[in-house]
C-alpha positions as CSV (number, residue, x, y, z in Angstrom):
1,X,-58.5,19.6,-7.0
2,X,-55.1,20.3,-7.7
3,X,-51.2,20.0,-5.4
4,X,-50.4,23.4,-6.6
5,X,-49.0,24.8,-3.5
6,X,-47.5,21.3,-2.3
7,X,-45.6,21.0,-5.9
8,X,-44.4,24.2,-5.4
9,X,-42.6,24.1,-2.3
10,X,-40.9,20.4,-3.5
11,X,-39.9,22.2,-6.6
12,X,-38.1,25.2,-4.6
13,X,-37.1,22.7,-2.0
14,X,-35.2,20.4,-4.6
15,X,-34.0,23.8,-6.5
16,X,-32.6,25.5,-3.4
17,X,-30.5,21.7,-2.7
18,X,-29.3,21.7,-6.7
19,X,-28.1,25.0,-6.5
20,X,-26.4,24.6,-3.0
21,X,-24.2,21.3,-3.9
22,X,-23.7,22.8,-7.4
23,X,-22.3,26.0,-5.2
24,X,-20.3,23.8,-2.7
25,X,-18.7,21.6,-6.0
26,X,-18.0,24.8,-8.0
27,X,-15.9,26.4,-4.9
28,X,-14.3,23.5,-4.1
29,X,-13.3,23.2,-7.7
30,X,-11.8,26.8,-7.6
31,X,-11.0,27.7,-4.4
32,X,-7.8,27.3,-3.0
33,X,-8.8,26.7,0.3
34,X,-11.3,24.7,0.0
35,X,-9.6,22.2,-2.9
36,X,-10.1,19.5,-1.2
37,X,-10.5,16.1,-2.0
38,X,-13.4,14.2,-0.2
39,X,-15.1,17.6,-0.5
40,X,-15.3,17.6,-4.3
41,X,-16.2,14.2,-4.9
42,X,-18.9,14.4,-1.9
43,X,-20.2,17.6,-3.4
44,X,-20.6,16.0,-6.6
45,X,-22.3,13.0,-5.3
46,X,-25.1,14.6,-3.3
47,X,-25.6,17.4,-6.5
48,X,-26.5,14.0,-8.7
49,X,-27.9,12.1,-6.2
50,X,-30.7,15.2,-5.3
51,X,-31.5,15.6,-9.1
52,X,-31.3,12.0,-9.6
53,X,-34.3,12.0,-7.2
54,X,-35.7,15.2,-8.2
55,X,-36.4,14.0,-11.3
56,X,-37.2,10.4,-10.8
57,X,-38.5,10.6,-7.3
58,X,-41.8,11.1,-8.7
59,X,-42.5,14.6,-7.7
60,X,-46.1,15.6,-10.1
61,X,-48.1,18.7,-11.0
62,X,-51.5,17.0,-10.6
63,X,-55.0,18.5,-11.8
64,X,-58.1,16.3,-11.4
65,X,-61.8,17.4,-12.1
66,X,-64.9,16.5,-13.3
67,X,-66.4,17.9,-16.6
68,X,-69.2,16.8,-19.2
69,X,-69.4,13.4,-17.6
70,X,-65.9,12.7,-17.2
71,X,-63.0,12.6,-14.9
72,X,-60.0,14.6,-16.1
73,X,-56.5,14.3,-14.8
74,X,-53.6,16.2,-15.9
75,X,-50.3,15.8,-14.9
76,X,-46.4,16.4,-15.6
77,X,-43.2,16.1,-13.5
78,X,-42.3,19.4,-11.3
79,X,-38.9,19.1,-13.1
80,X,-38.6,22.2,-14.9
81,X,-36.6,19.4,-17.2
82,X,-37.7,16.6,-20.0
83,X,-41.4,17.5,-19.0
84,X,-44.3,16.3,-20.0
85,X,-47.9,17.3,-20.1
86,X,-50.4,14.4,-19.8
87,X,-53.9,13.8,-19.5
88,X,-56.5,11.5,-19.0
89,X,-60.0,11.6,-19.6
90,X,-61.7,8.5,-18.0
91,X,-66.3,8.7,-18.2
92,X,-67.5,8.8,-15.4
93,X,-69.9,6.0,-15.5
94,X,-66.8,3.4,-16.1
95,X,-65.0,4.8,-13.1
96,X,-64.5,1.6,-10.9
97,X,-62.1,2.7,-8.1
98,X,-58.6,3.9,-7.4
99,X,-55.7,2.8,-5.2
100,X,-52.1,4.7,-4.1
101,X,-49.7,2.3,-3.8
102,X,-46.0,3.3,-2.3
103,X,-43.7,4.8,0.2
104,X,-45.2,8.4,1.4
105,X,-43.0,11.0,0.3
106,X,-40.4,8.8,-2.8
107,X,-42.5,7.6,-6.1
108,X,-46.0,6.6,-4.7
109,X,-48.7,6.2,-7.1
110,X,-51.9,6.3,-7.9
111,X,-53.4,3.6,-9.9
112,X,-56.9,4.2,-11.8
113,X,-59.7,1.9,-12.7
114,X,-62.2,1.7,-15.5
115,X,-64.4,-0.9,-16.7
116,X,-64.1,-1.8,-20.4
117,X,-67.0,-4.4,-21.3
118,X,-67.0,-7.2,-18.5
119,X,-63.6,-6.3,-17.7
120,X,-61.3,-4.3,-15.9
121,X,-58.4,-2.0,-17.2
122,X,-55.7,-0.1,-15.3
123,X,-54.0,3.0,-16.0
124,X,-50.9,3.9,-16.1
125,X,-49.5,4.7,-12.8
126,X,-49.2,8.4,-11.9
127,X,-47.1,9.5,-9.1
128,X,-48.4,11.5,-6.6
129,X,-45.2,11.9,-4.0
130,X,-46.2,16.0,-4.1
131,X,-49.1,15.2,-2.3
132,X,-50.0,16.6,1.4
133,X,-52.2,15.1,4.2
134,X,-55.0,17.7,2.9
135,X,-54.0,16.7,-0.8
136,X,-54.6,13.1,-0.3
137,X,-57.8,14.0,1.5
138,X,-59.3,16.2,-1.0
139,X,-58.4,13.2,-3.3
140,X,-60.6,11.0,-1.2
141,X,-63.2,13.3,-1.0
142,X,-63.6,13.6,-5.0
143,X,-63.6,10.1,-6.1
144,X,-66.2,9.3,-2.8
145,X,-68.3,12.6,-4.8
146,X,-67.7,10.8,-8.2
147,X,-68.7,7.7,-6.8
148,X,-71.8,8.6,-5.2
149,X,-72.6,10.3,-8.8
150,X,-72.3,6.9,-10.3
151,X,-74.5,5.2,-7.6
152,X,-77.4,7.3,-7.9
């Protein structure tokens, strides 16, 4: 399961708003007619504020699936920027749950469980803000699968 499609749009989406403010602040830096004042600084404000939260909004490349007895995850930011490639590789038999925590579309995580001896360790968070309705679903549907592997 992977938010291949879903990352992809966000990424053009934020790219197509960089580019346009960076545009807007570049002619109103050079063009006589359009030097204006509250039109360069408001230009320049909405180009740092969009990759301000392009690259801290939490937007992730996310890969999950199951192999030899294990669940791995990979992930890194769609930023084309300061990436970087992680993975986890959690067994399958110490899977306890997960849980997404945060606002729907602006840094919302997902939090993994595993049990280590009589207790309970958490992951790191990863964010999952690229996520669709059918991403989130077929997120669902593979833990409930990796679950009821675990049960039987």
């Amino acid at each position: 399961m992977n938010n291949r499609k879903t990352a992809g749009k966000i990424q053009l989406i934020f790219t197509f708003f960089v580019l346009a403010f960076l545009a807007l602040w570049i002619c109103s830096l050079t063009i006589m007619g359009l030097k204006l004042t509250w039109l360069q600084w408001s230009s320049a404000i909405l180009f740092a504020l969009t990759v301000f939260g392009f690259m801290y909004g939490g937007y992730f490349y996310f890969d999950i699936e199951e192999k030899d007895k294990h669940i791995e995850l990979k992930f890194y930011n769609t930023f084309p920027f300061t990436r970087e490639f992680k993975m986890f590789r959690i067994p399958v038999s110490s899977f306890i749950k997960y849980e997404i925590e945060g606002a729907k579309y602006y840094r919302r995580k997902l939090f993994l469980f595993q049990k280590q001896g009589k207790q309970m360790a958490k992951y790191p968070p990863i964010m999952v803000s690229a996520f669709s309705k059918e991403n989130n679903e077929a997120l669902r549907k593979f833990f409930a699968k990796v679950k009821k592997g675990v049960s039987k």
